[in-house]
DRENDO-1510 file (C-alpha; in Angstrom, 1 decimal, always signed):
<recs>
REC; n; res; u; v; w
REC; 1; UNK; +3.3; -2.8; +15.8 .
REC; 2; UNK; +2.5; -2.3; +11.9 .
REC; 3; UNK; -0.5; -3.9; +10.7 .
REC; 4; UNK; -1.0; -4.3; +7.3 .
REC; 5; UNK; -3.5; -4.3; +4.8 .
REC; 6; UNK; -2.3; -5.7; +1.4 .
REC; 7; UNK; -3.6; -6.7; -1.7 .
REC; 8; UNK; -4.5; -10.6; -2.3 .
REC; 9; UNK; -2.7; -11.0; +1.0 .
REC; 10; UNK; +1.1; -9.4; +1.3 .
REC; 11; UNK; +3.8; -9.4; +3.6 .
REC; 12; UNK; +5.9; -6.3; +4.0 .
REC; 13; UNK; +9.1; -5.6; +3.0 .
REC; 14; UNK; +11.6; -2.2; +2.6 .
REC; 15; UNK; +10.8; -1.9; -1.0 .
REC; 16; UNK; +9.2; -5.0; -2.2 .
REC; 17; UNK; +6.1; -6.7; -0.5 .
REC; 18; UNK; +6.9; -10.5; -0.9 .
REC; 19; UNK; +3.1; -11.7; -0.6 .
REC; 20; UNK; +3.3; -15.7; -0.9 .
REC; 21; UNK; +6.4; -18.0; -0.9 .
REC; 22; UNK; +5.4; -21.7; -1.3 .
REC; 23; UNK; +6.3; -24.0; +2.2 .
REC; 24; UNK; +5.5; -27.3; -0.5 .
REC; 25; UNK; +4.3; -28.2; -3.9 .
REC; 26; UNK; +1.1; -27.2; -4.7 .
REC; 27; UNK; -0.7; -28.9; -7.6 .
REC; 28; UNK; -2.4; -27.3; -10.6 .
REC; 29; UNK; -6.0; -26.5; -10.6 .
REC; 30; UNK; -8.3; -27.7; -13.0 .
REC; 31; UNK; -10.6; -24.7; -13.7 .
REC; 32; UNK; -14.6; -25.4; -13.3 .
REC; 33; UNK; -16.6; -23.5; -15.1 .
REC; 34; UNK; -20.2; -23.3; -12.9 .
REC; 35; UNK; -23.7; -21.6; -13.9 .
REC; 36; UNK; -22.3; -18.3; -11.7 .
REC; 37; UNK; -19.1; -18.7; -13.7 .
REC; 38; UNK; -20.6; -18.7; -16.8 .
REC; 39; UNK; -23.3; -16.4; -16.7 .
REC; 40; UNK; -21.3; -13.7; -14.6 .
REC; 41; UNK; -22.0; -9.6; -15.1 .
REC; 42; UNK; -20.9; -8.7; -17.0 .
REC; 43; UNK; -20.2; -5.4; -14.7 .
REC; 44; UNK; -18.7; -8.4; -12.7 .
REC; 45; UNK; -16.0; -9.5; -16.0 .
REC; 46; UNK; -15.1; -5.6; -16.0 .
REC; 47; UNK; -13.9; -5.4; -12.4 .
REC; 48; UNK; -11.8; -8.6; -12.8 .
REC; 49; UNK; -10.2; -7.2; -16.2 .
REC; 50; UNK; -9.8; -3.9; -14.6 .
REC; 51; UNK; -8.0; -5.2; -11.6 .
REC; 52; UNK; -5.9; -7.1; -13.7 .
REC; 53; UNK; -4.9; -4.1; -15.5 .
REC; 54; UNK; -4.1; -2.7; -12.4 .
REC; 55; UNK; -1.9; -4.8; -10.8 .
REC; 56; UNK; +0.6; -4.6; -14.0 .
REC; 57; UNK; +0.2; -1.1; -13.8 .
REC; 58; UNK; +1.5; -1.1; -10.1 .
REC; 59; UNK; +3.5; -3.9; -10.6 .
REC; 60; UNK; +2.2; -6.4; -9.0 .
REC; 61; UNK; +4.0; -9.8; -10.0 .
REC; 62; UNK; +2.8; -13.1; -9.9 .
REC; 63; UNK; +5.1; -16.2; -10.2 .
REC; 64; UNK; +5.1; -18.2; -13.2 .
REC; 65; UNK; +1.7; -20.9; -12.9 .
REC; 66; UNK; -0.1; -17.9; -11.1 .
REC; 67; UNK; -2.9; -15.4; -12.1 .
REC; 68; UNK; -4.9; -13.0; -10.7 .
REC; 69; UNK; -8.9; -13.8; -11.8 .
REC; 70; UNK; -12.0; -14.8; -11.2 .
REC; 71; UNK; -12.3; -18.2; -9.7 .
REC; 72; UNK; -15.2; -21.1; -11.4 .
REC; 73; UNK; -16.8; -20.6; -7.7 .
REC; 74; UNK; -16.7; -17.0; -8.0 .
REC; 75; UNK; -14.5; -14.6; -5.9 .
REC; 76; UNK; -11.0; -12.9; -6.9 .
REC; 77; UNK; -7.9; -14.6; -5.9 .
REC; 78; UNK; -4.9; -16.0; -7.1 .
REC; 79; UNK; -5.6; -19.4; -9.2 .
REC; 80; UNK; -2.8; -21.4; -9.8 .
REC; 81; UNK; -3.1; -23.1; -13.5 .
REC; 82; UNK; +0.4; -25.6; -13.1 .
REC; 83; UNK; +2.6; -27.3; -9.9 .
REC; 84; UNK; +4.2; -25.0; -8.4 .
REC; 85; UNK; +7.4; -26.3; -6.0 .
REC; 86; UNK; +8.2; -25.6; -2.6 .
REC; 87; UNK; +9.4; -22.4; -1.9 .
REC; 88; UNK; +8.8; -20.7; -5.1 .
REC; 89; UNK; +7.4; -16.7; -5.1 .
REC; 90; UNK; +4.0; -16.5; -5.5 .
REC; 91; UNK; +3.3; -12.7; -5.2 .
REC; 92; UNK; +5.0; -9.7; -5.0 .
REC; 93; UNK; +3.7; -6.0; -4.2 .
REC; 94; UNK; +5.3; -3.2; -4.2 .
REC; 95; UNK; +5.7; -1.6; -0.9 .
REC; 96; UNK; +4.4; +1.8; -1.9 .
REC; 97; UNK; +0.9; +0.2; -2.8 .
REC; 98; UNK; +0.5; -1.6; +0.4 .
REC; 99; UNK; -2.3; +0.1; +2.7 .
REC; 100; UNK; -1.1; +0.1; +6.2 .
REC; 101; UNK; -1.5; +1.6; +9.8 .
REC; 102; UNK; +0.9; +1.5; +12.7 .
REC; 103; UNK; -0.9; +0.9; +16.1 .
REC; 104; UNK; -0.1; +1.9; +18.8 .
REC; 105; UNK; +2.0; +4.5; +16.6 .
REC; 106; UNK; +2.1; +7.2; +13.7 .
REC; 107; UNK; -1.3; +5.6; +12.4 .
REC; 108; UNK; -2.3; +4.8; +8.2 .
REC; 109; UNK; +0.8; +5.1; +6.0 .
REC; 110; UNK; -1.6; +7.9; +4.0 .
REC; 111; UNK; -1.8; +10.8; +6.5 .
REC; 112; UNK; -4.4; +12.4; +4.5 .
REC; 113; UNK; -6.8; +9.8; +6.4 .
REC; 114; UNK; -6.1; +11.7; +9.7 .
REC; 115; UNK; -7.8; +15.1; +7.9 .
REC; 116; UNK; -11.1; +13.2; +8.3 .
REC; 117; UNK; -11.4; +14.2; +11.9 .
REC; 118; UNK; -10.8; +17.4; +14.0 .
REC; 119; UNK; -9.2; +15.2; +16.7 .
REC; 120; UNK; -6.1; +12.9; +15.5 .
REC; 121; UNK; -6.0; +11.8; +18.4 .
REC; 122; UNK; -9.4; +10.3; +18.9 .
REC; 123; UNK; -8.3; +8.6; +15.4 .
REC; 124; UNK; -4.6; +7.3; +16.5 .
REC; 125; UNK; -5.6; +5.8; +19.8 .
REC; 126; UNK; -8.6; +3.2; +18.2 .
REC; 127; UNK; -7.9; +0.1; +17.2 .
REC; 128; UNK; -6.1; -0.4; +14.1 .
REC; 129; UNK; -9.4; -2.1; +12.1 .
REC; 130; UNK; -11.4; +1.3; +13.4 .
REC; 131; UNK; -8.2; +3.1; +11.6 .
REC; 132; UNK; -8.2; +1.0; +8.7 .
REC; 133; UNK; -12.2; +1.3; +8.7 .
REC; 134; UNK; -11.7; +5.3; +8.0 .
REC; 135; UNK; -8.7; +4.9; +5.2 .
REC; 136; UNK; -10.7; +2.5; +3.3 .
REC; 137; UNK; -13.5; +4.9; +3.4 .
REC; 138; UNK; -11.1; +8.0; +2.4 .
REC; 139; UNK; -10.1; +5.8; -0.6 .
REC; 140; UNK; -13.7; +5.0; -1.2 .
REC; 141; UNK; -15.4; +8.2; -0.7 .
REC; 142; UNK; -12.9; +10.9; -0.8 .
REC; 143; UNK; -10.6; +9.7; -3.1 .
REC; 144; UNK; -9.6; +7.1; -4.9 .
REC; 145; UNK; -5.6; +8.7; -4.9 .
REC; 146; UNK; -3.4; +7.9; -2.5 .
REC; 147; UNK; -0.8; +10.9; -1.4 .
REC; 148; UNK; +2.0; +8.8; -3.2 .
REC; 149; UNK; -0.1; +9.5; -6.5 .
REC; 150; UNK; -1.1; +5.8; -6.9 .
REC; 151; UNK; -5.2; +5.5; -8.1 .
REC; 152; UNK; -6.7; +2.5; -5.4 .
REC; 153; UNK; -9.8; +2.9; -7.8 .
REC; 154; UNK; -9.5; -0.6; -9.2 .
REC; 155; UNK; -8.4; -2.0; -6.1 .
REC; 156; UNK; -11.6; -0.9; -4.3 .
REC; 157; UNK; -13.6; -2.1; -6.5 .
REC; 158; UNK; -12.9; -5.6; -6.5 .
REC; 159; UNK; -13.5; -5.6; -2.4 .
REC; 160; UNK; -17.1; -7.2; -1.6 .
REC; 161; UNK; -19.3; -4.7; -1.0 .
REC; 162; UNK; -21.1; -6.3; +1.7 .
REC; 163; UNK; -21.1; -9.3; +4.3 .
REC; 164; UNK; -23.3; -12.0; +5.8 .
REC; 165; UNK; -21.6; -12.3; +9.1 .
REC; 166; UNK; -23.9; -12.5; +12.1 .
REC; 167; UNK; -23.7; -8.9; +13.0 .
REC; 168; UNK; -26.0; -8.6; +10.1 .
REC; 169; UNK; -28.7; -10.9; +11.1 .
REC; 170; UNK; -32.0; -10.3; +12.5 .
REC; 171; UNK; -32.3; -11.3; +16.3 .
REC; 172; UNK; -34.9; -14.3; +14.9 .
REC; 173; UNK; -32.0; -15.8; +12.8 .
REC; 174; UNK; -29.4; -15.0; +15.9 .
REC; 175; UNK; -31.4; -17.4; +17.8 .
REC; 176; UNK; -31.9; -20.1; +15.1 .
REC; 177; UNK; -28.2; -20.7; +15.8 .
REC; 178; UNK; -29.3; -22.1; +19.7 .
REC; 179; UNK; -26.0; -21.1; +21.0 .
REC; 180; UNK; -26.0; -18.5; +23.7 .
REC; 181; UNK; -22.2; -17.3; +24.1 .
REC; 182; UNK; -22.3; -16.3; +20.0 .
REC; 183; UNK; -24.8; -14.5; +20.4 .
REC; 184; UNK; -24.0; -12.7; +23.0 .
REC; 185; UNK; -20.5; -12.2; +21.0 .
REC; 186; UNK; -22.2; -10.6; +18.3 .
REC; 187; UNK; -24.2; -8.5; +20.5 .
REC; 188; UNK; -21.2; -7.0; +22.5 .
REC; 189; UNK; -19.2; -7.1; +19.2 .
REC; 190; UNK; -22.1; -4.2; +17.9 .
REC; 191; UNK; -22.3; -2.4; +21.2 .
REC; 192; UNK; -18.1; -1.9; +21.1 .
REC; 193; UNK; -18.0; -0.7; +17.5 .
REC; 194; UNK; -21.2; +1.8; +18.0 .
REC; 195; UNK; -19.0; +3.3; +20.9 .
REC; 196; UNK; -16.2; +3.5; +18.2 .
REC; 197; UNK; -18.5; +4.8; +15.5 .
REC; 198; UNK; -19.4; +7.8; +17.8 .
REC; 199; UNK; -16.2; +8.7; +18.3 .
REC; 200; UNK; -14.9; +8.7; +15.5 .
REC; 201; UNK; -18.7; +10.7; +14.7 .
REC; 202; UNK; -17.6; +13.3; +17.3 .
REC; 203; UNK; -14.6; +14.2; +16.3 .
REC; 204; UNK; -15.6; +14.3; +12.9 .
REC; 205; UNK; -14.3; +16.7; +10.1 .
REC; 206; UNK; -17.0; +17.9; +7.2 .
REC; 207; UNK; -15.3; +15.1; +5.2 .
REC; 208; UNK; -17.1; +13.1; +7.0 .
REC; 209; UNK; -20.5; +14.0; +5.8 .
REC; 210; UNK; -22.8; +11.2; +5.2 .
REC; 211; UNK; -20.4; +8.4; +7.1 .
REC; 212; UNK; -22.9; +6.0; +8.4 .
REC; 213; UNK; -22.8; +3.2; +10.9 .
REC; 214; UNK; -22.8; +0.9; +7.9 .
REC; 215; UNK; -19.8; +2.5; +6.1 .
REC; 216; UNK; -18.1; +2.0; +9.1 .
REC; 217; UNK; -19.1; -2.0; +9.7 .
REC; 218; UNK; -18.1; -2.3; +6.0 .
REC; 219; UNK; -14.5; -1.2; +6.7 .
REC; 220; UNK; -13.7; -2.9; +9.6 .
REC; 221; UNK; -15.1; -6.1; +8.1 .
REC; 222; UNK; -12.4; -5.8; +5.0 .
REC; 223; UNK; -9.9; -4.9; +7.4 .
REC; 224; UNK; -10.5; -7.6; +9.7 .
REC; 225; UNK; -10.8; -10.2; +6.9 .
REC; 226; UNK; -7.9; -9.3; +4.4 .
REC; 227; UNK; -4.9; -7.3; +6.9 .
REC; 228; UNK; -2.0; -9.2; +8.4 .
REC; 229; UNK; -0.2; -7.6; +12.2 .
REC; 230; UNK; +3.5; -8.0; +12.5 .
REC; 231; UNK; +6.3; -5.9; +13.5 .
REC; 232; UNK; +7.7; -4.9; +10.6 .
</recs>
């Protein structure tokens, strides 16, 4: 099975990625401008023109009533600024600029990813969010270029750069939530992805240096939240 990791959300095709195709109208958006909106970084503006730079640049296309920007409640996404009818193309993305891994299988679509450890193996045979976990760092440690030549730069940094989910909290605010079974969730959810952090850490090539536990949380957190599975 290929899973993929797209931007703003992609399915995959041979040489286009058709990301969205409308199952019924949606309406236009009236856009809010909000105290976060309107006093935004302006390191913040930056990132949202330079993704938008990117995205012609690797033509990406969005359908007419579409844009790729900042929201009024913050966040990047695609705002729709007119009704858009059923079954009209929302996104497309070029195949080559898709991020993707094929597990069980060959692995990320980049195979510079597997030089980060001795053992491709130890790599291949974890789960595809641990594989996607070590591309995204390769893209955002390593290098910004993928092998095709395409520069993920702007891409990466648009991603969030952290996450509030409960494997963050402190055990005090784990147990303000008075429910035993998440909990104990979150706590076998770290235990599972220390054991894959150490071995991915043992197999470990010297591009590796300086990967930390947290690097590694970060990825599979933007893998698990923005990549779609399918056999494709």
């Amino acid at each position: 099975m290929k899973l993929c990791f797209y931007f703003l959300l992609a399915e995959y095709s041979n040489s286009w990625t058709n990301a969205f195709s409308s199952q019924k109208t949606i309406s236009s958006t009236t856009r809010v401008t909000t105290n976060l909106h309107a006093t935004a970084s302006t390191t913040r503006l930056k990132r949202v023109s330079s993704l938008q730079d990117w995205a012609k640049q690797v033509e990406i296309k969005t359908g007419s009533g579409l844009s790729i920007d900042q929201s009024g409640f913050g966040g990047l996404g695609l705002l729709v600024t007119k009704e858009i009818a059923g079954d009209s193309l929302l996104l497309t993305v070029p195949s080559d600029v898709a991020l993707s891994v094929e597990s069980p299988g060959d692995g990320p679509n980049d195979r510079a990813v597997l030089d980060l450890v001795e053992d491709r193996k130890a790599l291949l045979s974890a789960p595809w969010y641990v594989q996607f976990s070590l591309y995204l760092h390769y893209l955002d440690k390593v290098t910004s270029k993928r092998s095709s030549g395409i520069d993920m730069q702007s891409w990466i940094d648009a991603l969030p750069r952290s996450f509030d989910t409960p494997i963050h909290w402190p055990e005090e605010a784990q147990k303000e939530l008075q429910y035993d079974h998440l909990v104990e969730s979150v706590t076998r959810q770290e235990s599972k992805w220390r054991n894959f952090y150490k071995t991915i850490q043992d197999n470990a090539s010297s591009s590796l240096k300086g990967y930390s536990f947290d690097d590694f949380v970060w990825g599979c957190e933007c893998a698990r939240s923005r990549a779609f599975s399918g056999a494709f």
